[in-house]
C-alpha positions in Angstrom: 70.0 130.0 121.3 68.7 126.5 122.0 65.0 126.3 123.2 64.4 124.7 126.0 61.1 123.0 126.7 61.6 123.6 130.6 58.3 125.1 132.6 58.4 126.3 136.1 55.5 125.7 137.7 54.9 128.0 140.9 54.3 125.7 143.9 52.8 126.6 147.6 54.3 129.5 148.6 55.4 128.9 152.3 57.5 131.8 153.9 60.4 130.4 156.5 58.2 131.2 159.8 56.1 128.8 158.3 52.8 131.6 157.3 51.2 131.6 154.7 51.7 135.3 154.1 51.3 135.4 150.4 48.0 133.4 150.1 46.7 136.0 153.1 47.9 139.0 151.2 46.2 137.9 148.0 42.9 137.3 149.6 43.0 141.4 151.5 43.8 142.7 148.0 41.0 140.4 146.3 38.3 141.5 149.1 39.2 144.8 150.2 41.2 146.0 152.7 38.4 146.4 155.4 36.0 143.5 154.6 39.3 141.5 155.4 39.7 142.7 158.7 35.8 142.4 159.4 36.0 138.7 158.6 39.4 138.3 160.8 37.0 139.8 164.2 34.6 138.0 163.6 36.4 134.8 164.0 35.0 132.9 167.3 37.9 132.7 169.4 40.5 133.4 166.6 43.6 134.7 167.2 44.5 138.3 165.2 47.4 136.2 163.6 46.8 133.1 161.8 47.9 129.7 163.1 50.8 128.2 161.2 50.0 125.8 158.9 53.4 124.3 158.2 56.8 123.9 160.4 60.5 124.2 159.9 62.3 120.4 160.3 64.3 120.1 163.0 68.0 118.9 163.9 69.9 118.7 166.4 73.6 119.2 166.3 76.1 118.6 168.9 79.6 119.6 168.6 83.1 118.6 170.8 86.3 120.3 170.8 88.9 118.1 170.6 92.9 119.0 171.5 95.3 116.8 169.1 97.7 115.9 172.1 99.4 112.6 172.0 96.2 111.6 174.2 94.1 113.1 171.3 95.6 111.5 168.3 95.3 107.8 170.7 91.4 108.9 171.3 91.2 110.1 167.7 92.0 106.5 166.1 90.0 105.1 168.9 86.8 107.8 167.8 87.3 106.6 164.3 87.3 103.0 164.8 83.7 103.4 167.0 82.3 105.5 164.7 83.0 103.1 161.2 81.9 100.4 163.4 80.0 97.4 161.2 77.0 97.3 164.0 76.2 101.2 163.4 75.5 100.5 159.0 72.5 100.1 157.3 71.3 96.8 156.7 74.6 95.3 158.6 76.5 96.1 155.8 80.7 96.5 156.6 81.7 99.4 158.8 83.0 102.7 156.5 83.6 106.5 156.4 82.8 108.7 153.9 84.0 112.3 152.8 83.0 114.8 150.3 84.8 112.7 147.8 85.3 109.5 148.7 82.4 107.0 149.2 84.8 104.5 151.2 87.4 106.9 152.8 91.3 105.8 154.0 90.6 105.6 157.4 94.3 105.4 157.9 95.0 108.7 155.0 93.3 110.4 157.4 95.1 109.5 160.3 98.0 110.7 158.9 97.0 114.1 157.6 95.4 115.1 160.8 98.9 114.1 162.5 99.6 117.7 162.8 96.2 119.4 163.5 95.9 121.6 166.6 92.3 120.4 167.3 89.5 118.8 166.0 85.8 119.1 166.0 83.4 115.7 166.7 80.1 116.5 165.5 76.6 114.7 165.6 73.9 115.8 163.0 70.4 114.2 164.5 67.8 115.0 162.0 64.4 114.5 163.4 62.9 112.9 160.3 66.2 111.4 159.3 64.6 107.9 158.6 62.5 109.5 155.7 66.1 111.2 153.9 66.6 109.0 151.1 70.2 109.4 151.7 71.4 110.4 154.9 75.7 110.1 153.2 74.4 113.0 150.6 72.8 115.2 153.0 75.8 115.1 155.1 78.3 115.7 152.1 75.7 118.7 151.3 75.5 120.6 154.6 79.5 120.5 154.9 79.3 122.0 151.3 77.2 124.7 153.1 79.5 125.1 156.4 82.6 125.7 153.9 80.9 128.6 152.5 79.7 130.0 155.6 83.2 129.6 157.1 84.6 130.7 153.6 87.2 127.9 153.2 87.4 124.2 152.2 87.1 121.6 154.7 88.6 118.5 155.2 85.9 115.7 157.1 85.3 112.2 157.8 81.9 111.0 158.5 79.8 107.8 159.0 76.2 108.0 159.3 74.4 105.0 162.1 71.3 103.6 162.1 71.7 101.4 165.2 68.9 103.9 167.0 65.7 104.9 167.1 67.0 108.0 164.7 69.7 107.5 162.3 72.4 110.3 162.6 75.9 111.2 161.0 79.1 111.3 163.4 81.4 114.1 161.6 85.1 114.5 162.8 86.7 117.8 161.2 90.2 118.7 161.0 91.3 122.1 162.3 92.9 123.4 160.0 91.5 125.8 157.4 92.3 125.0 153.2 95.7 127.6 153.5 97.0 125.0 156.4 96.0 128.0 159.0 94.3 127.2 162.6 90.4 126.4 161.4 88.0 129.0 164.1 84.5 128.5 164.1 83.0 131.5 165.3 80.3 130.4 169.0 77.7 131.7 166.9 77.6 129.5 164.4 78.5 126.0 166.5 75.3 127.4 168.9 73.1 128.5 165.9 74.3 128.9 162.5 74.7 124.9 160.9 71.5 123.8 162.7 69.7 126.4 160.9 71.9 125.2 157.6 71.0 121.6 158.6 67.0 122.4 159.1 66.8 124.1 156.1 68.7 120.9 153.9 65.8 118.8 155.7 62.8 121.2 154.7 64.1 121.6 151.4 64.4 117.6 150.7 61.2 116.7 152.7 59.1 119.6 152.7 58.0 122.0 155.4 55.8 119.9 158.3 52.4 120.7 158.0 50.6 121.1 160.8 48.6 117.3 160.8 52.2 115.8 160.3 53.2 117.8 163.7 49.9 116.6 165.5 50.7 113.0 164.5 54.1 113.3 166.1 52.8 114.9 169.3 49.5 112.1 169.8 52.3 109.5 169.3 53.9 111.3 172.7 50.6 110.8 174.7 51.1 107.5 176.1 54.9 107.4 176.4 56.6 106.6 179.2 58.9 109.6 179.0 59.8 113.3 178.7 57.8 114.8 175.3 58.1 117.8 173.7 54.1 118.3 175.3 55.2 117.7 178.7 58.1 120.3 178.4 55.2 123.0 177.2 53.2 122.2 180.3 56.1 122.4 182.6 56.9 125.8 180.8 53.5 126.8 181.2 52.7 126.5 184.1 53.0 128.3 187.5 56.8 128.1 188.7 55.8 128.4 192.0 52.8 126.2 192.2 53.3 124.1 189.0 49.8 124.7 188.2 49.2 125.0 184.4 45.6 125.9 182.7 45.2 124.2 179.8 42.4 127.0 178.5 44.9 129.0 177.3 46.9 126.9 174.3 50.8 128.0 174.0 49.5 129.1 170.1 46.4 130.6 170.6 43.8 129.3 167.7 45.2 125.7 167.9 42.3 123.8 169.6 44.1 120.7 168.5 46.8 121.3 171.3 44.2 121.3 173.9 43.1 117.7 173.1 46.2 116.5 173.4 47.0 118.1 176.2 44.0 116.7 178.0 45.0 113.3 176.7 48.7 113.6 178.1 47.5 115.1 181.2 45.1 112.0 182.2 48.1 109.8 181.3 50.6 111.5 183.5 47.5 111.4 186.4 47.9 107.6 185.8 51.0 107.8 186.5 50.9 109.7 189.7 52.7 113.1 188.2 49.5 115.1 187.8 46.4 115.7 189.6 43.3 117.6 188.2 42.0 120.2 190.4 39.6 121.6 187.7 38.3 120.9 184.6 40.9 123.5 182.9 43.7 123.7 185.6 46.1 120.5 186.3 48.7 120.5 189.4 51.9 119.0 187.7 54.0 116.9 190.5 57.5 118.4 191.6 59.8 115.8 190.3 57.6 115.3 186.9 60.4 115.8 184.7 63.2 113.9 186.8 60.8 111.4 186.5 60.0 110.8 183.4 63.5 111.0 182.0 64.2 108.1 184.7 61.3 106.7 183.2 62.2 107.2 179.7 66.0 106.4 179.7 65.1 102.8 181.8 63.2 101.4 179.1 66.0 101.9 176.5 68.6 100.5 179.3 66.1 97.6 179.4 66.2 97.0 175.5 70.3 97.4 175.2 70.7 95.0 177.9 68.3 92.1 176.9 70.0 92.5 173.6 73.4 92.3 174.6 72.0 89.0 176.7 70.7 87.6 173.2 73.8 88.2 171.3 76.3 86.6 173.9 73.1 83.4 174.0 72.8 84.1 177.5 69.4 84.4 179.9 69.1 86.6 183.0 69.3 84.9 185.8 69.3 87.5 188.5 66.3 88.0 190.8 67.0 91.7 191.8 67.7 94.9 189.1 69.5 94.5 186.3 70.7 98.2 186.4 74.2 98.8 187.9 73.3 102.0 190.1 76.6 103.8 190.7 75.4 106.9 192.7 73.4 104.3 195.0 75.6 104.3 198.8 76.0 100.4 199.1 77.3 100.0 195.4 80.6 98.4 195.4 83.4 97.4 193.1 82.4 94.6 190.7 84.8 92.3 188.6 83.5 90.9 185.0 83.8 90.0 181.7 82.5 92.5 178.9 79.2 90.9 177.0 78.7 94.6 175.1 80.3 97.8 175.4 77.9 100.6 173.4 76.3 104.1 173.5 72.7 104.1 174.6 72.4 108.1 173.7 74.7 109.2 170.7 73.2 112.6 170.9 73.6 113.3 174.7 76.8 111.2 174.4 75.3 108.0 177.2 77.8 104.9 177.1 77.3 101.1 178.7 79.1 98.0 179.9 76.8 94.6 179.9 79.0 92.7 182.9 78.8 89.3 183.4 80.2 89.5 186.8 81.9 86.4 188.6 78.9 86.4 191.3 76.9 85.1 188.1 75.1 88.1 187.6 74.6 90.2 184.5 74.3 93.9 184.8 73.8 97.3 182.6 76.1 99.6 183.8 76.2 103.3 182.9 79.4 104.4 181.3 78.8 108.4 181.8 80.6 110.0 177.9 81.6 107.4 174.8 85.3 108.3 175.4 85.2 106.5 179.2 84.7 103.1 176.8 87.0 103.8 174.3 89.3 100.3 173.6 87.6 97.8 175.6 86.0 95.1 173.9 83.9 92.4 174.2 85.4 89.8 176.5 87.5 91.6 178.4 87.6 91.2 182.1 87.4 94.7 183.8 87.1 95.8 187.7 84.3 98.5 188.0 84.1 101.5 190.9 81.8 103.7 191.2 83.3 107.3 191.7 82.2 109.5 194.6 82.0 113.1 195.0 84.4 114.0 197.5 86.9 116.8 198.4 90.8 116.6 197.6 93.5 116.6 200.0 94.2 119.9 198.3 91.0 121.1 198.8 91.2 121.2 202.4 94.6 122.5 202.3 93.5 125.6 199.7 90.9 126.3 202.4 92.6 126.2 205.4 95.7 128.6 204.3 92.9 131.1 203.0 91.4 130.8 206.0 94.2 131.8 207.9 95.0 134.5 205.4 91.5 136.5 205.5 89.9 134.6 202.3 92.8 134.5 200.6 95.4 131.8 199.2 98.7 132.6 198.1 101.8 130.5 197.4 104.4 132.5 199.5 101.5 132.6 202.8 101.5 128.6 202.3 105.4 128.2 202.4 105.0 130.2 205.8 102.6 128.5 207.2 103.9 125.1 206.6 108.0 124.8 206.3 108.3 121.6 205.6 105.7 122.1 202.3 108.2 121.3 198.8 107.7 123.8 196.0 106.8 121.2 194.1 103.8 120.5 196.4 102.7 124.2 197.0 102.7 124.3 192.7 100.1 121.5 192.5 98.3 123.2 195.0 98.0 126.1 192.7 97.7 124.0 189.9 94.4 122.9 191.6 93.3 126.6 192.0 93.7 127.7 188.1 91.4 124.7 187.4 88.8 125.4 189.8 89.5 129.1 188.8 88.2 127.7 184.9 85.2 126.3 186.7 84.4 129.9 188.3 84.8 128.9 192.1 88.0 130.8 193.1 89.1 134.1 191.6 93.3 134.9 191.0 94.1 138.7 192.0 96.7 140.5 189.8 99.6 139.5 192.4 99.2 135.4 191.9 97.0 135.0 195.2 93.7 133.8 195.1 90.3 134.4 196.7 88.3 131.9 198.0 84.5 132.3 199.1 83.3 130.8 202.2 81.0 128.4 200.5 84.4 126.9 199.2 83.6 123.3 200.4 80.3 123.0 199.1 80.7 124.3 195.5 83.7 122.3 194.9 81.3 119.4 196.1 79.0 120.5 193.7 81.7 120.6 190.5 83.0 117.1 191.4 79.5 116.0 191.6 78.7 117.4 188.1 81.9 115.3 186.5 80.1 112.0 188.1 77.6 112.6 184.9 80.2 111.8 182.5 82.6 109.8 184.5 80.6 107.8 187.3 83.1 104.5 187.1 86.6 104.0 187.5 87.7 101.4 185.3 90.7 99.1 185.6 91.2 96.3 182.6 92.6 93.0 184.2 92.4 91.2 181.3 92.2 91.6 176.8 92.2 87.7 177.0 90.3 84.9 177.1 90.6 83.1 180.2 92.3 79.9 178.8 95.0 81.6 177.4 95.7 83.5 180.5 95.9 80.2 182.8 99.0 79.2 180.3 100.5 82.6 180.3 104.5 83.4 181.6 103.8 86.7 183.1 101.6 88.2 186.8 97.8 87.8 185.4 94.8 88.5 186.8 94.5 84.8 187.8 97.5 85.1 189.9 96.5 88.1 191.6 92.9 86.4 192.5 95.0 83.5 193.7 96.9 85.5 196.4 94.2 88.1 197.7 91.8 84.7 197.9 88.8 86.9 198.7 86.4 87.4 195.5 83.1 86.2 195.2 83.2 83.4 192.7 79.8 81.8 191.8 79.3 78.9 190.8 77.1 79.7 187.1 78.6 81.6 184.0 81.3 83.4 184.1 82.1 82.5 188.0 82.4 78.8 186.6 84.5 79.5 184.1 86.9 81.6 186.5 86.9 78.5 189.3 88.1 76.4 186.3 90.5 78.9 184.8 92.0 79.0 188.6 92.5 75.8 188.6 94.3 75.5 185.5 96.3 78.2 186.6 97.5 76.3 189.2 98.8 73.0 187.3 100.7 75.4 184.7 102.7 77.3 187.5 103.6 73.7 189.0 104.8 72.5 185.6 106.8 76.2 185.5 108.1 75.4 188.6 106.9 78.7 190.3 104.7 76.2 192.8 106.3 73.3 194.5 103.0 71.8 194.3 99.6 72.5 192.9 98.1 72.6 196.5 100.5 75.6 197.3 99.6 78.9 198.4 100.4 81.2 195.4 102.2 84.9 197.2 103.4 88.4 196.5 106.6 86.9 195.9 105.7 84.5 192.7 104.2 87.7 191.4 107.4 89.5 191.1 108.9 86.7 189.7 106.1 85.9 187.2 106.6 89.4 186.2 110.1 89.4 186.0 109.9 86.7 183.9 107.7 88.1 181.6 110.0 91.6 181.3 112.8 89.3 180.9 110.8 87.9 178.0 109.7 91.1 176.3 113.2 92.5 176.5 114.8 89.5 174.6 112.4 90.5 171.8 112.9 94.3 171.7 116.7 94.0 172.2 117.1 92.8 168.6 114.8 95.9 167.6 116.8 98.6 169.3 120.3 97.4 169.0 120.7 97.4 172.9 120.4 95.0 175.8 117.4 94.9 178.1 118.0 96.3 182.2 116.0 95.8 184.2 114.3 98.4 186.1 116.3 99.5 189.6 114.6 98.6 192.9 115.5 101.9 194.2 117.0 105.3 193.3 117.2 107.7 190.1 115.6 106.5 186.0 116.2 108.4 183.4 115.6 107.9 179.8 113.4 109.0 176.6 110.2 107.0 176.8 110.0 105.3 173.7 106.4 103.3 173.3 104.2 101.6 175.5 104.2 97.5 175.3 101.4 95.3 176.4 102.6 92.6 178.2 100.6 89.4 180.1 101.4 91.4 183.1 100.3 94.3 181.9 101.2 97.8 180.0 105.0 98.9 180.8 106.6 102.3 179.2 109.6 101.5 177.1 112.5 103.8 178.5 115.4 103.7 176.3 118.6 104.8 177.4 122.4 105.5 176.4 123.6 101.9 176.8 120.4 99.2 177.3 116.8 100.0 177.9 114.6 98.9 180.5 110.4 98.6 181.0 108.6 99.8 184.0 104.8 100.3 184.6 102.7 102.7 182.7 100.8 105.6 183.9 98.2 107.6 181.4 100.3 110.9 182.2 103.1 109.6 180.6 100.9 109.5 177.1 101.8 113.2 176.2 105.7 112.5 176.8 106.1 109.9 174.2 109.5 110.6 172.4 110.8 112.9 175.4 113.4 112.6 178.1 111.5 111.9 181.3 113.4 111.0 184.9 111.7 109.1 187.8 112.6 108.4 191.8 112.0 104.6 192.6 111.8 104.6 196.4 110.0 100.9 197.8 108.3 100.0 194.6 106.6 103.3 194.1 108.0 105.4 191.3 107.6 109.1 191.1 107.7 110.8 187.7 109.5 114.0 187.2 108.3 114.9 183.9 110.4 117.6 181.9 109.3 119.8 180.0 111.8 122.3 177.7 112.3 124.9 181.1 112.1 123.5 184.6 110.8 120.3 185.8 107.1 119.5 186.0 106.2 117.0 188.8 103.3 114.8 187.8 
């Protein structure tokens, strides 16, 4: 047996809630059982159980179901690309993942393995003292190695940890699929509780437990920020609900005096700023719309530092007199149309994107994205339209409500067809289509026959749901353009310059970006006389250029892909029935156009986002005055989308 010359040297002895239990226990037995309570009493003010003297760490953890659709896989390789992104790295070193093995993972390996996977799961791991982890890649690599043996199988991960916030975090995407190539289920318990806990107790271990003057550090920091704290959430759960009148004599951990002083401290700051008010020397009336407030508060100073940023990088200064901040929910927003100077994520953790706009009016403007995935392929310089989304009732709606009622409260598909004969199947279905969603959002209930109930109050909680969906999706965003301006004025296709031409009608300034448009337009203009679509530079440009701009373009595109399928290109019909297999998408000068192949040729028409889950499947159409309607089949019956 080989001696070893290895001592273990007993340390603090800190139990997990943070007590120092042990140390306690070996004072009673050292004084006596009764002395030891004696001296407890006559503490002044003490409570019977001893203060903590050292905290847990803390993490937060946020986790996202993804379904691997054809609309998951396109978001997947979209997720991935973000997430490896070079401006997220330490010390602006290249953009990489990393997995339990590989320090510079396949990006592309991955792809392929997760072709197959039912789901995925996207999670953020937020350390609180992440920025003192000497290595946030090993830490990551060492709480997967405890989730696989919670969940009792190996996993299969990409990751890449950013640093481009305030607190560096890890962005984890996990196949779902378990070691055995079975469907990987992780119990609710454990996404609410159980790898936060595993995650904490990584951090404690590496740094320590918090001791107490490490936690009142943290919290006098809080005092003078202009947001919500961790103290101003104890106040507000303090005090009165009714009144919101809190008494700061009475600590949330009795025995903490320190607590006290800080509150004092963050009370006289929120006085300043008009969302408290003392009434006495221990009680403080907290103002109604303190916490809506202070997030406000809180959330426009990082707006202010992403934008001003984004302004720096593109070498640009703000010109604009009035607010910087794009207000979407605000009732005289309208539309805008601009080039992209940043597209980013102000909040990974709460999952808070932005567009910086240099609009053609010569303004620059932060505007709030809502989720990461409503930014997901645009790019810097790309020239978008923006429209802020309103909360509003569906045609469908109104319907659903009136048949039920008609029909004492209730909605059913037969009562409809009676009520209205000249109502398609196919338009009853998307009716009830409607209903099983707002059924998944609990405001309708389906009976055991197929009918439906619908409360009274129908109008106004469907209000409500579409009003909740504004938080992640407040803009509607159309992409005129991938390309820079000067290549699209000597483009052979319908671009955004052409359209602009005919309408005639947007705002173009005269600085930035609005310059740059009035000289593109002009350009614009001499190429489509030397194309001979104009008879002179000074002409009118019309719908009818458009289409053949386009059809020129198609005409284009199809010489190409003809060599690549073995067939001849067709154009699309004007009118009547398409049918085909949709092969791809193309991108095109005029746009994005579905590839539909069929026995003989192949033709292009215009995309729609539906058609993203149909890829490689026969689909059918009715073309009827420029306007196509997509019957999209499934393996039974035809689904009308």
């Amino acid at each position: 047996m080989v001696d070893s010359s290895f001592q273990i040297k007993l340390g603090r002895i800190i139990t997990p809630d943070g007590h120092q239990k042990f140390i306690r226990l070996a004072r009673h037995v050292r004084r006596g059982a009764s002395k030891f309570r004696k001296s407890q009493s006559r503490r002044s003010g003490a409570s019977k159980r001893q203060a903590p003297l050292h905290f847990q760490r803390r993490v937060i953890i946020k986790f996202h179901l993804v379904k691997m659709d054809a609309q998951g896989k396109a978001r997947q390789a979209q997720h991935l690309d973000y997430i490896a992104r070079d401006s997220a790295t330490k010390d602006n070193d290249a953009g990489r993942l990393f997995s339990a093995d590989d320090h510079d993972l396949d990006m592309e390996d991955f792809k392929t393995r997760s072709e197959n996977d039912p789901h995925q799961f996207r999670i953020i791991v937020s350390p609180e003292d992440s920025k003192q982890l000497a290595d946030l890649d090993a830490f990551t690599r060492d709480l997967m190695t405890s989730m696989e043996s919670d969940l009792g199988t190996k996993l299969d991960w990409a990751a890449a940890s950013h640093y481009d916030t305030a607190t560096p975090h890890v962005h984890i995407v996990l196949r779902g699929v378990r070691e055995d190539g079975r469907k990987l289920i992780i119990p609710r318990r454990y996404i609410a509780h159980g790898l936060r806990e595993q995650a904490e107790k990584l951090v404690t271990l590496e740094l320590g437990p918090m001791h107490v003057r490490e936690a009142a550090q943290k919290l006098a920091r809080q005092v003078i920020q202009e947001r919500l704290t961790s103290i101003d959430r104890d106040l507000l759960y303090r005090a009165d609900k009714n009144s919101l009148i809190v008494d700061i004599s009475q600590t949330s951990n009795t025995g903490e005096a320190w607590t006290r002083r800080l509150d004092v401290a963050r009370l006289k700051e929120l006085a300043r700023l008009g969302l408290a008010e003392k009434l006495t020397p221990t009680t403080w009336q907290l103002a109604p719309k303190m916490e809506a407030t202070l997030k406000a508060l809180g959330e426009r100073g990082d707006i202010l530092k992403a934008y001003h940023k984004a302004l720096k990088t593109s070498e640009l200064s703000n010109t604009h007199l009035g607010d910087v901040i794009y207000d979407p929910c605000a009732s005289n927003t309208g539309p805008i149309i601009g080039r992209i100077l940043e597209a980013g994520i102000l909040d990974d953790v709460n999952d808070k994107a932005y567009l910086v706009i240099e609009t053609t009016s010569g303004q620059s403007l932060y505007v709030p994205m809502g989720g990461a995935d409503n930014i997901e392929g645009l790019e810097t310089g790309h020239i978008v339209e923006l429209t802020p989304n309103r909360a509003a009732l569906k045609p469908s709606d109104l319907t659903i409500e009136k048949i039920a009622r008609l029909n004492g409260g209730i909605y059913s598909a037969a009562f409809h067809a009676d009520q209205d004969s000249s109502a398609r199947p196919q338009f009853i279905e998307a009716h009830v289509r409607r209903l099983e969603a707002l059924r998944r959002g609990g405001l309708v209930t389906r009976n055991q026959d197929g009918s439906w109930r619908v409360p009274e109050d129908f109008q106004d909680k469907v209000l409500a749901m579409e009003s909740r969906k504004l938080d992640q999706r407040p803009i509607s965003i159309r992409t005129h353009a991938r390309t820079k301006l000067k290549t699209m004025a000597m483009t052979m296709g319908k671009t955004w310059l052409d359209e602009t031409l005919v309408d005639g009608a947007m705002d173009v300034g005269s600085n930035g970006f609005g310059a740059e448009v009035k000289k593109a337009l002009d350009q614009r203009r001499a190429f489509l006389f030397k194309q001979n679509i104009l008879k002179s530079a000074a002409d009118k440009l019309t719908d009818a250029h458009l289409v053949e701009l386009e059809a020129r373009d198609l005409s284009e595109a199809g010489n190409d892909l003809a060599e690549r399928l073995g067939k001849p290109y067709a154009p699309a019909p004007k009118t009547g029935k398409l049918t085909g297999r949709l092969v791809d998408s193309v991108e095109r000068p005029s746009g994005r156009y579905a590839l539909i192949e069929r026995a003989k040729d192949f033709t292009l028409v215009p995309w729609r986002d539906s058609l993203e889950k149909r890829r490689g499947m026969e689909i059918s159409a009715t073309i009827s005055r420029g306007q196509i309607n997509w019957q999209l089949r499934r393996q039974r019956g035809l689904d009308i989308g």
